[in-house]
PDB file of N, CA, C and O in Angstrom:
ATOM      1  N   UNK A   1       0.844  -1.166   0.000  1.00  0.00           N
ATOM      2  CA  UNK A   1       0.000   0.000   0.000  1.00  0.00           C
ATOM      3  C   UNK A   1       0.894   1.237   0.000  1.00  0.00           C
ATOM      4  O   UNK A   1       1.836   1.324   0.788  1.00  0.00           O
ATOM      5  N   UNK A   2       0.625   2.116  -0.811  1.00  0.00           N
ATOM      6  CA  UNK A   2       1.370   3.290  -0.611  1.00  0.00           C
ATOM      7  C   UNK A   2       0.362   4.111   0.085  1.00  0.00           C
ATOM      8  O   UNK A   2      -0.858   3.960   0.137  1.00  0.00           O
ATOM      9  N   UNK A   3       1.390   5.328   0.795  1.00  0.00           N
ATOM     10  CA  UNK A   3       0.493   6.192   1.287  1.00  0.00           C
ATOM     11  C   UNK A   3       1.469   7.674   0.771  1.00  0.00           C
ATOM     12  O   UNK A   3       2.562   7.630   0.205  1.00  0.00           O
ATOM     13  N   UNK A   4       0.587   9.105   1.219  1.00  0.00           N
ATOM     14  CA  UNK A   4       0.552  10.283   0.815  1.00  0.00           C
ATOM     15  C   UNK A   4       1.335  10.728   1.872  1.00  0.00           C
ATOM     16  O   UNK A   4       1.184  10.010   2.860  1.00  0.00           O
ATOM     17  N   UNK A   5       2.314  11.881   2.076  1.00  0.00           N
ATOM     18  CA  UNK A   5       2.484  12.364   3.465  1.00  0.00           C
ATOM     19  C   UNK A   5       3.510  13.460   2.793  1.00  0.00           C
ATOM     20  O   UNK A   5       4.640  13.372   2.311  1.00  0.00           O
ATOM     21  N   UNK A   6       2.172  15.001   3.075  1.00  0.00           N
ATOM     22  CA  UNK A   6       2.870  16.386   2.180  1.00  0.00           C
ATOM     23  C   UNK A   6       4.085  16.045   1.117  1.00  0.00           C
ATOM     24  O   UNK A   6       5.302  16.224   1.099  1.00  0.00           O
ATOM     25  N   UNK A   7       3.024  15.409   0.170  1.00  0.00           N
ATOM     26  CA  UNK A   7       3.479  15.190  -1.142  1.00  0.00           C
ATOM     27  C   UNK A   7       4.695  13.962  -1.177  1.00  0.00           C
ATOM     28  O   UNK A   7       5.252  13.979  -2.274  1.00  0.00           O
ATOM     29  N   UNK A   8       5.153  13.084  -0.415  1.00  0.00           N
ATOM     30  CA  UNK A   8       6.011  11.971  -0.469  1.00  0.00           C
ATOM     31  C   UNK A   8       5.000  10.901  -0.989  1.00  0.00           C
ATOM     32  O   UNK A   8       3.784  10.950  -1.171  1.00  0.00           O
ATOM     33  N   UNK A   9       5.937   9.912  -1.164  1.00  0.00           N
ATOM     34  CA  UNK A   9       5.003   8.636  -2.067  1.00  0.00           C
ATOM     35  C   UNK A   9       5.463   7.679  -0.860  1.00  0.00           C
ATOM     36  O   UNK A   9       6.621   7.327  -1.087  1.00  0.00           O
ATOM     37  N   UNK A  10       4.904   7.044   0.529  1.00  0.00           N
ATOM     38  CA  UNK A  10       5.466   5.904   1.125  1.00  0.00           C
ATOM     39  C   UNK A  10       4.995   4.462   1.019  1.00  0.00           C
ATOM     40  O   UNK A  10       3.934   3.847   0.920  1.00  0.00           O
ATOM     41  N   UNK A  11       6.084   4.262   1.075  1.00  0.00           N
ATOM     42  CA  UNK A  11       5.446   2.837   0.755  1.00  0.00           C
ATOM     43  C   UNK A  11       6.606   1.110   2.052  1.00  0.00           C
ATOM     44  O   UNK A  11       7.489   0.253   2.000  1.00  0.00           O
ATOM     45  N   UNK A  12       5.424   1.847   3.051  1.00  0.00           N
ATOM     46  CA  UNK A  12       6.199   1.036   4.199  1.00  0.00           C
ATOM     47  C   UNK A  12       5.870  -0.452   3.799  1.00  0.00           C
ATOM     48  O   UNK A  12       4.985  -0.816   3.026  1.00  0.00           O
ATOM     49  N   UNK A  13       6.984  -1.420   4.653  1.00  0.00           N
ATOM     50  CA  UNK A  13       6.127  -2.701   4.553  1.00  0.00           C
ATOM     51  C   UNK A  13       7.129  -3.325   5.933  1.00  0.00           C
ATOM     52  O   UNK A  13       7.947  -2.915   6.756  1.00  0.00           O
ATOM     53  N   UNK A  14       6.388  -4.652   5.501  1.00  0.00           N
ATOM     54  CA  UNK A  14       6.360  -5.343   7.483  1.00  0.00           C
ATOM     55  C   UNK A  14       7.017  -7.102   6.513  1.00  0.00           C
ATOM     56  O   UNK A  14       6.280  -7.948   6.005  1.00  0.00           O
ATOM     57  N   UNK A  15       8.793  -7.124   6.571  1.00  0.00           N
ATOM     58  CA  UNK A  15       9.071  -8.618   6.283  1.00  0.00           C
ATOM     59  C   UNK A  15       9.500  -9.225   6.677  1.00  0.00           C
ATOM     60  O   UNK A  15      10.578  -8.821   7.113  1.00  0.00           O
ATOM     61  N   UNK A  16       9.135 -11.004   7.001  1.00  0.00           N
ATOM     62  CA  UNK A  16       9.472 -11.790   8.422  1.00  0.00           C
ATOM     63  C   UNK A  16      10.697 -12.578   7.925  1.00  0.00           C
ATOM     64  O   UNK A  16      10.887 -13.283   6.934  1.00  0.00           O
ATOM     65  N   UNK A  17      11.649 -12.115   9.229  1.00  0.00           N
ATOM     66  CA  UNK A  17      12.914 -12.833   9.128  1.00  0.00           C
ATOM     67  C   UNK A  17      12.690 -13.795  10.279  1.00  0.00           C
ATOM     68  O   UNK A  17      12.343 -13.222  11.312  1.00  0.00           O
ATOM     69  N   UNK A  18      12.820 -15.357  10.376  1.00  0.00           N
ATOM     70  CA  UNK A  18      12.928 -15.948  11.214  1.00  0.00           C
ATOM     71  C   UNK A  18      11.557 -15.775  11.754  1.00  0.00           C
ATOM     72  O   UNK A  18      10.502 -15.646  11.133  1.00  0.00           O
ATOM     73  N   UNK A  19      11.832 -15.803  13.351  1.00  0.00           N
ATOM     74  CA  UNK A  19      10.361 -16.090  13.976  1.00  0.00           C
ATOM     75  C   UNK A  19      10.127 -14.057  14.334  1.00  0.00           C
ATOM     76  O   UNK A  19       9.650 -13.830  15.446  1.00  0.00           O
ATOM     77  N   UNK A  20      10.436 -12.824  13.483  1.00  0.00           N
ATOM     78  CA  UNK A  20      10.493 -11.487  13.953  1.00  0.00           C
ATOM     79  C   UNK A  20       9.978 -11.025  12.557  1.00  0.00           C
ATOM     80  O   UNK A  20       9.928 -11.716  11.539  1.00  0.00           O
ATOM     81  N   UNK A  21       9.472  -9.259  12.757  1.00  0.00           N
ATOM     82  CA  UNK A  21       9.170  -9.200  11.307  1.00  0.00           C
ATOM     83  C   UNK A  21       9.946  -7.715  11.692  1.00  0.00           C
ATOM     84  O   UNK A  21       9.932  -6.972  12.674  1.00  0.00           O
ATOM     85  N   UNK A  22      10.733  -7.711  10.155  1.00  0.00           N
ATOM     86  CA  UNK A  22      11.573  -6.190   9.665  1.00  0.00           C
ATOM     87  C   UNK A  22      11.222  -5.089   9.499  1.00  0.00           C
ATOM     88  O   UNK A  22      10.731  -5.075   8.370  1.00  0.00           O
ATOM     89  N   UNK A  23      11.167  -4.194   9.896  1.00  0.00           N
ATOM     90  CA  UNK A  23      10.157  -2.869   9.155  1.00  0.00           C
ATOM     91  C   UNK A  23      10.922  -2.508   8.512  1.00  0.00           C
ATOM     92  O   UNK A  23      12.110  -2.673   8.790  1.00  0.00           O
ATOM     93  N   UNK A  24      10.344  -1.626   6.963  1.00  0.00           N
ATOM     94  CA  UNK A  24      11.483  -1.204   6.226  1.00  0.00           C
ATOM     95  C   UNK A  24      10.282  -0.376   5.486  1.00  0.00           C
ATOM     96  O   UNK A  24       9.109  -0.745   5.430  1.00  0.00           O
ATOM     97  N   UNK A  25      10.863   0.906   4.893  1.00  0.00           N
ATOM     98  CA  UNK A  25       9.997   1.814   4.419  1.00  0.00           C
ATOM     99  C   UNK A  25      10.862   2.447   2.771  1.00  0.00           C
ATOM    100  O   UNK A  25      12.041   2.738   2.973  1.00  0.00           O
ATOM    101  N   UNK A  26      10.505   2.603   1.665  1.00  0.00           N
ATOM    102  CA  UNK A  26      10.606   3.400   0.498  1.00  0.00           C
ATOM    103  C   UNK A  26      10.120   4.721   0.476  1.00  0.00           C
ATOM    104  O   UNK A  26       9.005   4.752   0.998  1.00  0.00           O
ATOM    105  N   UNK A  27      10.513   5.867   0.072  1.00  0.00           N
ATOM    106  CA  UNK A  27       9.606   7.082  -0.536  1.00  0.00           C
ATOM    107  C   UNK A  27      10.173   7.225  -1.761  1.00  0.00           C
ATOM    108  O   UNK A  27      11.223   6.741  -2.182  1.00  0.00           O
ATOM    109  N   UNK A  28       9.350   7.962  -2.318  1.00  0.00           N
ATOM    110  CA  UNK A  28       9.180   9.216  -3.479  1.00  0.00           C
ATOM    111  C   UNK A  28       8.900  10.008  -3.310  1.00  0.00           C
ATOM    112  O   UNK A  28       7.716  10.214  -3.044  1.00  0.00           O
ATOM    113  N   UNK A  29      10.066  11.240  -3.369  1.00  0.00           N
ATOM    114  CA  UNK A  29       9.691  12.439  -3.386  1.00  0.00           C
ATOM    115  C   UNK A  29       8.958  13.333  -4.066  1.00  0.00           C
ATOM    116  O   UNK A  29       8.861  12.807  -5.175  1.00  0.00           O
ATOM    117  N   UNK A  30       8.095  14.860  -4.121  1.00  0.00           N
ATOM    118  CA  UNK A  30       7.893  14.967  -5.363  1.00  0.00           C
ATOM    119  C   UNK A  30       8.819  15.479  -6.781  1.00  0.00           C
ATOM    120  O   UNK A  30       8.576  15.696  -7.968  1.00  0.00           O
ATOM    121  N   UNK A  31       9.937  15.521  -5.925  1.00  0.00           N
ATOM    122  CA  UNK A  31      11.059  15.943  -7.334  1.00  0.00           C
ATOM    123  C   UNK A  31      11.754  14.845  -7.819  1.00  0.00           C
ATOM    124  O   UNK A  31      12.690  15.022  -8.599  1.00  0.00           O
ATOM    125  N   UNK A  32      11.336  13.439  -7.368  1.00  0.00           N
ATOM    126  CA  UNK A  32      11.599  12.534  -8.116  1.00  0.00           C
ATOM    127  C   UNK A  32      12.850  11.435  -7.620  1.00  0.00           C
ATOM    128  O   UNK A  32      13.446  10.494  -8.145  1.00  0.00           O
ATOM    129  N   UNK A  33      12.871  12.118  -6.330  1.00  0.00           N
ATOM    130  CA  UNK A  33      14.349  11.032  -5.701  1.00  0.00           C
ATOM    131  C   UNK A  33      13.540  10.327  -5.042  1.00  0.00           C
ATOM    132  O   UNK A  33      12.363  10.500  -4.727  1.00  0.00           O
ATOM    133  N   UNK A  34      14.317   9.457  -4.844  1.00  0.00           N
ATOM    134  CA  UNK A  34      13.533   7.813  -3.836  1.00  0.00           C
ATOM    135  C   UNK A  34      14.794   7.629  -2.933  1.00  0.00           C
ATOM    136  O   UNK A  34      15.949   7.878  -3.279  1.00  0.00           O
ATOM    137  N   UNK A  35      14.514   7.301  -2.095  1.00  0.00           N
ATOM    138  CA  UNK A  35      15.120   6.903  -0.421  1.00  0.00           C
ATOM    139  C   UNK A  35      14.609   5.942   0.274  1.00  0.00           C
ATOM    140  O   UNK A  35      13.439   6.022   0.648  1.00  0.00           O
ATOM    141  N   UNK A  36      15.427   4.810   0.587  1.00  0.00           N
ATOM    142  CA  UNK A  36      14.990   3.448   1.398  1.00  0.00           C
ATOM    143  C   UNK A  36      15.891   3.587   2.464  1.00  0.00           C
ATOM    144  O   UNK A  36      17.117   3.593   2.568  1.00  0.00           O
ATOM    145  N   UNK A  37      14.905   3.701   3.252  1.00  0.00           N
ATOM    146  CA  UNK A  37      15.131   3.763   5.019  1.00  0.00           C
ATOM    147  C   UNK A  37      16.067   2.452   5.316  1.00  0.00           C
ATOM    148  O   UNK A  37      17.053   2.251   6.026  1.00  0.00           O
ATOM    149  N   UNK A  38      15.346   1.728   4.503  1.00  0.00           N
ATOM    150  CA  UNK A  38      16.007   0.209   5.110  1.00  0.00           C
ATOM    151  C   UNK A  38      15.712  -0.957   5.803  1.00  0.00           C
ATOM    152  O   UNK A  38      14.757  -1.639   5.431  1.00  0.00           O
ATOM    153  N   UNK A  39      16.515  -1.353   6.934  1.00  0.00           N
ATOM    154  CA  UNK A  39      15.715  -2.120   8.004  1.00  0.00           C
ATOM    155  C   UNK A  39      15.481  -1.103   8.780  1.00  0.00           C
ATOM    156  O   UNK A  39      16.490  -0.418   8.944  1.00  0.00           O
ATOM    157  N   UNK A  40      14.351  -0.648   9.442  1.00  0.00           N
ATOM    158  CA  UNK A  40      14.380  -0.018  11.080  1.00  0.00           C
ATOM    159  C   UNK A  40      14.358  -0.636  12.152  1.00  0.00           C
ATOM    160  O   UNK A  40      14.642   0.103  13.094  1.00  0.00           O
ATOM    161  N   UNK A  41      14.070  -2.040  12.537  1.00  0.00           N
ATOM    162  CA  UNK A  41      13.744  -2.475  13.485  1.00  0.00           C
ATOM    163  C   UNK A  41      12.735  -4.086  13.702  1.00  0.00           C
ATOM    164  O   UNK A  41      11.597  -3.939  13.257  1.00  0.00           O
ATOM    165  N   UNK A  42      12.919  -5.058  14.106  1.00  0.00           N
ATOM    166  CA  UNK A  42      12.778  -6.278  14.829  1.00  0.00           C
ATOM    167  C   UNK A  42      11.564  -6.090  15.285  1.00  0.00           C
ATOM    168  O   UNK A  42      11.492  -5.317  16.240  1.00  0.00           O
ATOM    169  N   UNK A  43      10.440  -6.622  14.848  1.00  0.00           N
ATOM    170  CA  UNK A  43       9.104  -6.474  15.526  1.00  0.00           C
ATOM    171  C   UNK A  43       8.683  -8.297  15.880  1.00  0.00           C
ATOM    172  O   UNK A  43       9.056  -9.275  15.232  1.00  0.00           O
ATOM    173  N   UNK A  44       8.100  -8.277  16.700  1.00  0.00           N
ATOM    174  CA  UNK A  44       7.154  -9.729  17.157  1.00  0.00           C
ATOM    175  C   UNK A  44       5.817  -9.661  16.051  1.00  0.00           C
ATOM    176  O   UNK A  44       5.239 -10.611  15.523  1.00  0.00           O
ATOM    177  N   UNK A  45       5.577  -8.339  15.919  1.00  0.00           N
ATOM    178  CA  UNK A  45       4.231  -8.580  14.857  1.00  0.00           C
ATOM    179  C   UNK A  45       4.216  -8.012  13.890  1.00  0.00           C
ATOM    180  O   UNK A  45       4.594  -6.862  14.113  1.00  0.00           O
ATOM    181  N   UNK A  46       3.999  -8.154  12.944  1.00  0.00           N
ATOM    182  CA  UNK A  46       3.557  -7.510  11.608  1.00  0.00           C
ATOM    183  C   UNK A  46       2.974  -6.398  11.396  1.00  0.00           C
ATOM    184  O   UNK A  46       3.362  -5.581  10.561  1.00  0.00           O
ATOM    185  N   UNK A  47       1.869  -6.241  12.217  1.00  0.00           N
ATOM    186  CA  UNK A  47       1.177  -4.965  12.469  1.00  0.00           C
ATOM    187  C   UNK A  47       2.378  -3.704  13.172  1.00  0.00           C
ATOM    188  O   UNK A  47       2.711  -2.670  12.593  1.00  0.00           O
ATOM    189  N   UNK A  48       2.787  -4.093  14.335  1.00  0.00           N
ATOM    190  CA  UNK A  48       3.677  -3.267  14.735  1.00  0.00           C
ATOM    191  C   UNK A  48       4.845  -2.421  13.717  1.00  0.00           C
ATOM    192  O   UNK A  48       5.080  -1.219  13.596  1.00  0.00           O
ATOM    193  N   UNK A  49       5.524  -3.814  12.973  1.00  0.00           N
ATOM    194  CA  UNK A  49       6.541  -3.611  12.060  1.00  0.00           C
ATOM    195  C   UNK A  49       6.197  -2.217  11.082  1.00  0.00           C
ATOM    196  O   UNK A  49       6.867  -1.194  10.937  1.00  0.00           O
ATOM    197  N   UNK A  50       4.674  -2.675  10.389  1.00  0.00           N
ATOM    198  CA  UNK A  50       4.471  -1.942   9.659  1.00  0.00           C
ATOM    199  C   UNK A  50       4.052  -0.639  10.260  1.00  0.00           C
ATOM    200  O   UNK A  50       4.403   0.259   9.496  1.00  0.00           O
ATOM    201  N   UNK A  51       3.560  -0.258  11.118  1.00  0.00           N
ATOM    202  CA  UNK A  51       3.312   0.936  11.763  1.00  0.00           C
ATOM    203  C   UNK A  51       4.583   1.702  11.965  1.00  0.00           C
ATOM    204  O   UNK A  51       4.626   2.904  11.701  1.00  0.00           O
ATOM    205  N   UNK A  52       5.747   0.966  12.483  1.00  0.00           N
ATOM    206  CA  UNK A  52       6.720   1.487  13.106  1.00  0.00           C
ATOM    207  C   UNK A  52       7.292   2.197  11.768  1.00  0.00           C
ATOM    208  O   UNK A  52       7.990   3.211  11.784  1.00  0.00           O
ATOM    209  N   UNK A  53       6.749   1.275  10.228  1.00  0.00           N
ATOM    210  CA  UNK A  53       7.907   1.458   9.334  1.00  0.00           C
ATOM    211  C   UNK A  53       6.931   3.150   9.090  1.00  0.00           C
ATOM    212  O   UNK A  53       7.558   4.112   9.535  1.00  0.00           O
ATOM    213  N   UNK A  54       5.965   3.389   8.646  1.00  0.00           N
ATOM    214  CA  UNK A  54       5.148   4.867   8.724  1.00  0.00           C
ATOM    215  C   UNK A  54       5.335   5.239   9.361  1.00  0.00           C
ATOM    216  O   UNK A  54       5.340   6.407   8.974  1.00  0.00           O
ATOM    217  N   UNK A  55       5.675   5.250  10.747  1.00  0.00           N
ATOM    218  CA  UNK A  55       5.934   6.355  11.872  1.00  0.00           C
ATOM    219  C   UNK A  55       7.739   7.160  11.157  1.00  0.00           C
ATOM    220  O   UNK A  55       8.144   8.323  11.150  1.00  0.00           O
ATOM    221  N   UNK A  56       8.305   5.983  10.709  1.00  0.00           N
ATOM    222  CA  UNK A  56       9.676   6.150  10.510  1.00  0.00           C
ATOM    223  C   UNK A  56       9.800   7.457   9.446  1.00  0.00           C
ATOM    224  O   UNK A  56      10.331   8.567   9.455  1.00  0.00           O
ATOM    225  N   UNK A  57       8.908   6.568   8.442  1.00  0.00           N
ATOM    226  CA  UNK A  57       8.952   7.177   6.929  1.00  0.00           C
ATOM    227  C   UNK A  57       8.385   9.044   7.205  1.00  0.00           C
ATOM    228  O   UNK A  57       8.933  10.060   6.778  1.00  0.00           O
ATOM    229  N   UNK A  58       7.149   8.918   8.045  1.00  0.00           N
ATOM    230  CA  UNK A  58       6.755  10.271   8.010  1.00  0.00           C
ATOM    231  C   UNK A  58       7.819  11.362   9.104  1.00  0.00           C
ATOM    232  O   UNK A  58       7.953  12.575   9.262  1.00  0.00           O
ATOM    233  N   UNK A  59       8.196  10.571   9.471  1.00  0.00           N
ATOM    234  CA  UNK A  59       9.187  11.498  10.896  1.00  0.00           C
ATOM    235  C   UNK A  59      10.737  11.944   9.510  1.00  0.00           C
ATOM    236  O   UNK A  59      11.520  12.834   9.843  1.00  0.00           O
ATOM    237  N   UNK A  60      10.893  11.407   8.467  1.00  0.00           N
ATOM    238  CA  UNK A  60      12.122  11.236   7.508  1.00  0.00           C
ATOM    239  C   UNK A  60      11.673  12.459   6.925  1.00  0.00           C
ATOM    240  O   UNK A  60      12.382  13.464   6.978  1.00  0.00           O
ATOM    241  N   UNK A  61      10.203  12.459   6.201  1.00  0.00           N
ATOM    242  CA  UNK A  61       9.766  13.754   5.241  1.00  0.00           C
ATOM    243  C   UNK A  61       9.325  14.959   6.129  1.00  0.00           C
ATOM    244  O   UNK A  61       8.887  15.992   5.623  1.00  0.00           O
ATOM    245  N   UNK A  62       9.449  14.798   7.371  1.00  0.00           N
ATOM    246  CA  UNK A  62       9.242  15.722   8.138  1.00  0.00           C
ATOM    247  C   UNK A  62      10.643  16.611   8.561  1.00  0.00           C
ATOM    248  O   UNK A  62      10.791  17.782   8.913  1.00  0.00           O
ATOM    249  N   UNK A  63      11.502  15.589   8.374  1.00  0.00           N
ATOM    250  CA  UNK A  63      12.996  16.484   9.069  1.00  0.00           C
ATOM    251  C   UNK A  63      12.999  15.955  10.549  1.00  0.00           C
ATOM    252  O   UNK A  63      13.922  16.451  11.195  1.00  0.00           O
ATOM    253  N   UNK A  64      12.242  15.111  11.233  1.00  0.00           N
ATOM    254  CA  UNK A  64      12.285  14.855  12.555  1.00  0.00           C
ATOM    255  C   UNK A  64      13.164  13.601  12.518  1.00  0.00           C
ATOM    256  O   UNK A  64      13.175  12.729  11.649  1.00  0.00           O
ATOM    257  N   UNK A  65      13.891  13.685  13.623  1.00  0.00           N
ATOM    258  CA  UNK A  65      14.405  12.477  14.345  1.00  0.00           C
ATOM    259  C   UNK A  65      13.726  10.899  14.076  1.00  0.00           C
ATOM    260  O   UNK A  65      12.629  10.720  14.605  1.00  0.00           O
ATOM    261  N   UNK A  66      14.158  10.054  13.495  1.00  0.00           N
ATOM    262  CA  UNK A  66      13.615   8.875  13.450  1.00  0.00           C
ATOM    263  C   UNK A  66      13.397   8.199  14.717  1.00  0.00           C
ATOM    264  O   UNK A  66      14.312   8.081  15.532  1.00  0.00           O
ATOM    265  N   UNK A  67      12.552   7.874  14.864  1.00  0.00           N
ATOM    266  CA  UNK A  67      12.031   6.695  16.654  1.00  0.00           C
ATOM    267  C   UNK A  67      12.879   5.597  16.675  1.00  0.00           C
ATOM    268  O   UNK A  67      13.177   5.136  15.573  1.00  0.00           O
ATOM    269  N   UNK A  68      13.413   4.982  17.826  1.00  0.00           N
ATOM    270  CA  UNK A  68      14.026   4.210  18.078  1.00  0.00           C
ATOM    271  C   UNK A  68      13.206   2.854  17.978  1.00  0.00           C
ATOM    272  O   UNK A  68      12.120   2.756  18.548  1.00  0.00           O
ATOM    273  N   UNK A  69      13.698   1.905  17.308  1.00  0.00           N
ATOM    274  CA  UNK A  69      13.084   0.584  17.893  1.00  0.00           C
ATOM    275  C   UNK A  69      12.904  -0.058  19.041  1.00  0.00           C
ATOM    276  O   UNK A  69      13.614   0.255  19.996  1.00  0.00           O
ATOM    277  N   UNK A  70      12.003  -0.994  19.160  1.00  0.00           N
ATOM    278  CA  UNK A  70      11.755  -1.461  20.560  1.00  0.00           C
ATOM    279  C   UNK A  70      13.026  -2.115  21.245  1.00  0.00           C
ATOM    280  O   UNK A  70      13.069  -1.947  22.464  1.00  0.00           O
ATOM    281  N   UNK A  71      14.290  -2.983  20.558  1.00  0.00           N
ATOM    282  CA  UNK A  71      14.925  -3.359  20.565  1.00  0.00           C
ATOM    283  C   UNK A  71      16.074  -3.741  19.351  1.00  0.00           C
ATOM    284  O   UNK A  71      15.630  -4.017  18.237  1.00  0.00           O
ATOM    285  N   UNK A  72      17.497  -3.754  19.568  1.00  0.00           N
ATOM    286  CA  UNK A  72      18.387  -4.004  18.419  1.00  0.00           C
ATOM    287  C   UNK A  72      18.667  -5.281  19.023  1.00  0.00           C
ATOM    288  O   UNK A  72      18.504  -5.575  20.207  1.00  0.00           O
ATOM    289  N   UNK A  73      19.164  -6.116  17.963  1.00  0.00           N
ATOM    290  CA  UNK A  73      19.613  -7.413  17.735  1.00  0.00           C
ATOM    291  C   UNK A  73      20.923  -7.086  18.545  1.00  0.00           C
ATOM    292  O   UNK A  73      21.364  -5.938  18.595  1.00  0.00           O
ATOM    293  N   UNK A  74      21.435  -7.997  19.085  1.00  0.00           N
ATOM    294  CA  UNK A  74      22.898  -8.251  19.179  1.00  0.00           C
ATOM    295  C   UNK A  74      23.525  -9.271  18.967  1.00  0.00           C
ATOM    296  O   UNK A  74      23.297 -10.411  19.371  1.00  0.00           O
ATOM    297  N   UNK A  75      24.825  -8.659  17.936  1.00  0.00           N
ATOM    298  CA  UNK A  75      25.750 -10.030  17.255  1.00  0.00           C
ATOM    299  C   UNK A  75      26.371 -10.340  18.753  1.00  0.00           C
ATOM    300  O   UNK A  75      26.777  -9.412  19.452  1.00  0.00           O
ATOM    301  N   UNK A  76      26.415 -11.690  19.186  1.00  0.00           N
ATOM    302  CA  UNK A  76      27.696 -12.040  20.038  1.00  0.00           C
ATOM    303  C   UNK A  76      28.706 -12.057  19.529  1.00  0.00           C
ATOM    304  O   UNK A  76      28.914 -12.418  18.370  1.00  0.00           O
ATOM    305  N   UNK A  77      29.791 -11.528  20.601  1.00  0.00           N
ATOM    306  CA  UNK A  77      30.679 -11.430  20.451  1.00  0.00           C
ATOM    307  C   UNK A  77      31.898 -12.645  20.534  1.00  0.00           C
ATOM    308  O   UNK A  77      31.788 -13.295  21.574  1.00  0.00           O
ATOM    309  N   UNK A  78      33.000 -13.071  19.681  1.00  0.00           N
ATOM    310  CA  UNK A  78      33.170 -14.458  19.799  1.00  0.00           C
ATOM    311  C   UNK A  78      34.849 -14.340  20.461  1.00  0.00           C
ATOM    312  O   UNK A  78      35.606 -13.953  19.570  1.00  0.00           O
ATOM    313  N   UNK A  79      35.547 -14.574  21.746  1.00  0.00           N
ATOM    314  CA  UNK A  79      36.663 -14.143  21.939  1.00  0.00           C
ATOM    315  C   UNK A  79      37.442 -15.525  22.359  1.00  0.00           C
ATOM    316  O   UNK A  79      37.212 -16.590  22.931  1.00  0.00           O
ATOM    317  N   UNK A  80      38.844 -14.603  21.503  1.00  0.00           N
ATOM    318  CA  UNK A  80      39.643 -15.866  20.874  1.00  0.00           C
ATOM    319  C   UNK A  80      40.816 -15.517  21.895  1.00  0.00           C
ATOM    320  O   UNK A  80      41.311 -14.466  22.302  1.00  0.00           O
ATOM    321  N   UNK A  81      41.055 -16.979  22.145  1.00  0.00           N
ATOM    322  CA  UNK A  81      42.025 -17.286  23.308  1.00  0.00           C
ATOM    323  C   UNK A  81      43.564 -17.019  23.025  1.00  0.00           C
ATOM    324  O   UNK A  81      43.781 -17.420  21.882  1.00  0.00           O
ATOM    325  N   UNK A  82      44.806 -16.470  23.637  1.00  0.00           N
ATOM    326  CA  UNK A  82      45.767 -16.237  23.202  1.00  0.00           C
ATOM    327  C   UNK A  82      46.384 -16.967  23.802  1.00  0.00           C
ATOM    328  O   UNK A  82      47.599 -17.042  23.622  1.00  0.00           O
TER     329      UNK A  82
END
């Protein structure tokens, strides 16, 4: 679904990695550049994911601070014996 937001084209979506779902958001501007947010964030639900990814996208065409996710992944760290 795309949506409108003072003239941007968004087009969030919600995709499941493992047992979590990704938020990740696209725009179009109206002068014609496109910008992918990316991953934003690790959701348990789909619904969330995708909300979080519109909260993201409109806070981007706004000039505001992007929201933090509920949580970041962490790589372990693997330490090697000398």
């Amino acid at each position: 679904m795309v949506l409108y937001h003072r003239g941007a084209a968004i087009q969030p979506s919600a995709m499941r990695q493992g047992n979590t779902f990704v938020a990740r958001a696209c725009l179009l501007k109206e002068d014609g550049e496109s910008t992918s947010l990316g991953n934003l964030g690790q959701f348990a639900s789909q619904t969330c994911a995708y909300e979080f990814a519109v909260r993201c996208a409109t806070a981007f065409v706004d000039g505001e601070p992007m929201p933090r996710g509920p949580f970041q992944a962490v790589t372990p760290r693997i330490e090697v014996e000398k």
